[in-house]
C-alpha positions in Angstrom: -21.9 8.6 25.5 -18.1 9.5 24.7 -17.7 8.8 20.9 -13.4 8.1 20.5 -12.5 8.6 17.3 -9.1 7.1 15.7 -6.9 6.6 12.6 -6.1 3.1 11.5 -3.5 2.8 8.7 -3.0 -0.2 6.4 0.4 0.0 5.1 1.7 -2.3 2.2 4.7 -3.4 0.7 5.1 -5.8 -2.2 8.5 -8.0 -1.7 9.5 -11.3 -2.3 6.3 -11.8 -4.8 4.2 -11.4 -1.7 2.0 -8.1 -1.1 2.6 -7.7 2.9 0.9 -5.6 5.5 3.3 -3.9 8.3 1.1 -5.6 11.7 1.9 -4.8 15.2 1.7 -6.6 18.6 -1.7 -5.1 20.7 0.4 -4.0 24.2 -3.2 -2.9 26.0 -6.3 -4.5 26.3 -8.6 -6.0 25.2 -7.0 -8.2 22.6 -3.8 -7.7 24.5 -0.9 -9.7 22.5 -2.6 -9.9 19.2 -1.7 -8.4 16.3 -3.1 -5.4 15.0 -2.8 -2.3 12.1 -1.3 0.5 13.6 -3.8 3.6 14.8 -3.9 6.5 16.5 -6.0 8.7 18.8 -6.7 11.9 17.0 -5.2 15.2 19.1 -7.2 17.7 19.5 -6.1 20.3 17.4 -4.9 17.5 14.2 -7.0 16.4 10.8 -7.4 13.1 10.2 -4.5 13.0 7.8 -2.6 14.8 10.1 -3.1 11.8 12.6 -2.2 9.7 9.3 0.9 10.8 8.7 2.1 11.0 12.4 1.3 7.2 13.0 2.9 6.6 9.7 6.6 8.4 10.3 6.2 6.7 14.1 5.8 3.3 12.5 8.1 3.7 9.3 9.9 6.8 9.9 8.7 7.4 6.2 8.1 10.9 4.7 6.7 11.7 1.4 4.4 8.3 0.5 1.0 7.5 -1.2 -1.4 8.0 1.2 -5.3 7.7 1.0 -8.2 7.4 3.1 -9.6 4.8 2.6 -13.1 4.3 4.7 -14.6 5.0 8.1 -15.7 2.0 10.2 -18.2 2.4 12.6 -19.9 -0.6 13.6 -21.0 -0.3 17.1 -19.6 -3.4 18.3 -16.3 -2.9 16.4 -14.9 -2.5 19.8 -15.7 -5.0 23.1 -15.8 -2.1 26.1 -16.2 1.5 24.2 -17.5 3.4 20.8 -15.1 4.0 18.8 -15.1 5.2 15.3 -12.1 4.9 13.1 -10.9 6.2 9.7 -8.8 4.3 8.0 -6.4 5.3 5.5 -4.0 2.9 3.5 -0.2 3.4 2.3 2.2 2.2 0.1 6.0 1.7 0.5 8.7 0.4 -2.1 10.3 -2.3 -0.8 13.7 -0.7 -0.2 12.1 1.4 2.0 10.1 -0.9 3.8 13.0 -2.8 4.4 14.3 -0.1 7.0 11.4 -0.5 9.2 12.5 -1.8 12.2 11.2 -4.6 13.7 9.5 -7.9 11.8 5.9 -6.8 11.7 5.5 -7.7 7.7 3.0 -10.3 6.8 1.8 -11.9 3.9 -1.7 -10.7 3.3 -2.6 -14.4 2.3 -0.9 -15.8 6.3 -2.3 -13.2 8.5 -2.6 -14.3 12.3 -6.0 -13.8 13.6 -6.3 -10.0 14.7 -7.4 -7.4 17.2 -10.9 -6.1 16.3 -11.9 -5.7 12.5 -8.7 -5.5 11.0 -9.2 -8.2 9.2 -12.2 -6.6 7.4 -10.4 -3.0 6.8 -7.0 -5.1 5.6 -9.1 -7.1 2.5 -11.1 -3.8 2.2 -7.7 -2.0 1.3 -7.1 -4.6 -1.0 -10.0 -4.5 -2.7 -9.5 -0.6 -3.3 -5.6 -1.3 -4.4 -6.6 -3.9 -7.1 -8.9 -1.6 -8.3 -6.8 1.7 -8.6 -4.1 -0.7 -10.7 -6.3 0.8 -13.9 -6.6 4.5 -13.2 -4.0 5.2 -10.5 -0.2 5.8 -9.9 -0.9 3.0 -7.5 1.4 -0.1 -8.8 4.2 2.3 -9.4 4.1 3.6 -5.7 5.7 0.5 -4.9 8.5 0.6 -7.0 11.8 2.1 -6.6 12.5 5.1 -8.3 14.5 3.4 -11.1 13.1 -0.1 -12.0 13.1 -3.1 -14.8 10.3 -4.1 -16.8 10.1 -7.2 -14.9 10.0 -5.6 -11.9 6.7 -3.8 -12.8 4.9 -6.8 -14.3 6.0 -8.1 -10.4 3.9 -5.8 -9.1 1.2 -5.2 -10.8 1.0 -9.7 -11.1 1.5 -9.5 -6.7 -1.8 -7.4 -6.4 -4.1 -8.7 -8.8 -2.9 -12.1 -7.3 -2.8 -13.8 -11.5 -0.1 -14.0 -14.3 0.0 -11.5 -17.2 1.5 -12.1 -20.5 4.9 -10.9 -20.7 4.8 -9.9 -24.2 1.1 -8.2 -23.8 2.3 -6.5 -21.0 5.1 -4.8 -22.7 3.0 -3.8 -25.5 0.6 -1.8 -23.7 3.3 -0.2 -21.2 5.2 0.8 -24.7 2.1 2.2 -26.1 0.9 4.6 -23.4 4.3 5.7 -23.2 4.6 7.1 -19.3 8.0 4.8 -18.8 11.3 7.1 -19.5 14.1 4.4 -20.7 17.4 5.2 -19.1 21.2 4.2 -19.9 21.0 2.2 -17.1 21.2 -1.4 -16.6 21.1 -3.8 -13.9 22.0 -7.5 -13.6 19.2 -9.8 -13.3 21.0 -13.2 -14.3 22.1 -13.8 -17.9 21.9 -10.4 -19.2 21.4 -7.2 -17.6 17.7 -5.3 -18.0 17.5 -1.6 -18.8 15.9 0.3 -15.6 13.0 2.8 -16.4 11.4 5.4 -15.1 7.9 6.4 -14.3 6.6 9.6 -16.3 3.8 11.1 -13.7 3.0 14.3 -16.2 2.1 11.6 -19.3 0.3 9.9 -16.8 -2.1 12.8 -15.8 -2.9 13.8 -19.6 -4.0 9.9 -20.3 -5.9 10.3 -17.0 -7.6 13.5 -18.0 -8.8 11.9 -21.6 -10.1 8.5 -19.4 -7.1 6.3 -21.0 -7.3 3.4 -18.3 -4.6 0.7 -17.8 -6.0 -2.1 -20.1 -5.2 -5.4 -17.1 
């Protein structure tokens, strides 16, 4: 028996307060017209993250993102007429870029349509995995712009663990692990502007390396 083996990627986005998946339309049977995560066939002569990051610059034209593999889902009757094995990997995109993706393939993770195979099941796997790399991860900042407000983080980090944190609490433990870099820059966000702020990634590491987790 022929064993197929393919890549599946689950690529998110957090805009409008809504953590989104990028879905496309299933153009082959079976499931033909359903929605579906993008995947791939791996070449021959590719790795598995190889295969990743072609289906990912195909779908997003995207270079340079947070990539991980996530799991490898196996089940026999995954598929309806062959065996096929996939690995899935999962990907996060800032919003400004994931608003140059062609196409309207976004969706809420809380409205998904009913889906092709068991991409249901690898989508609230993903999930699971982001919420719980929030505390030890570059994760929540991956889907930030470069330059960002306060606000704008709490956003995020609030959009994936799917509850409210206290503004002022918040601040307090951002301030005190000290891996935001304030700039001179401000940005209008209604009655007064808000500083923007950097993400430190070399303060992060050290805290990593002495098992400082994100207190949420």
């Amino acid at each position: 028996m022929r064993i197929q083996v393919t890549v599946d990627l689950v690529i998110f986005t957090v805009h409008e307060s809504a953590l989104k998946v990028l879905l496309v339309k299933r153009s082959a049977r079976p499931f033909k017209g359903r929605m579906e995560i993008p995947g791939v066939v791996i070449r021959k002569n590719e790795s598995l993250e190889q295969a990743a990051l072609r289906e990912m610059t195909e779908e997003t034209s995207a270079h340079q993102v947070y990539l991980e593999q996530l799991y490898s889902f196996g089940d026999p009757r995954r598929h309806p007429c062959n065996r096929v094995v996939t690995v899935a990997y999962y990907a996060l995109l800032p919003a400004d870029r994931a608003q140059q993706v062609s196409g309207n393939g976004w969706r809420n993770v809380d409205q998904l349509p009913p889906l092709a195979f068991d991409h249901r099941r690898i989508i609230d796997y993903a999930i699971e995995r982001l919420r719980n790399k929030l505390e030890y991860s570059t994760a929540g900042f991956q889907l930030l712009p470069k330059k960002f407000t306060l606000s704008e983080l709490q956003a995020v980090y609030e959009t994936i663990l799917g509850k409210k944190l206290d503004k002022r609490n918040f601040r307090k433990k951002m301030n005190l692990l000290r891996i935001l870099k304030p700039l001179k820059e401000w940005r209008r966000t209604g009655r007064k502007p808000a500083r923007l702020y950097m993400f430190v990634g070399k303060k992060f590491e050290k805290l990593k390396d002495k098992g400082i987790l994100f207190p949420f």
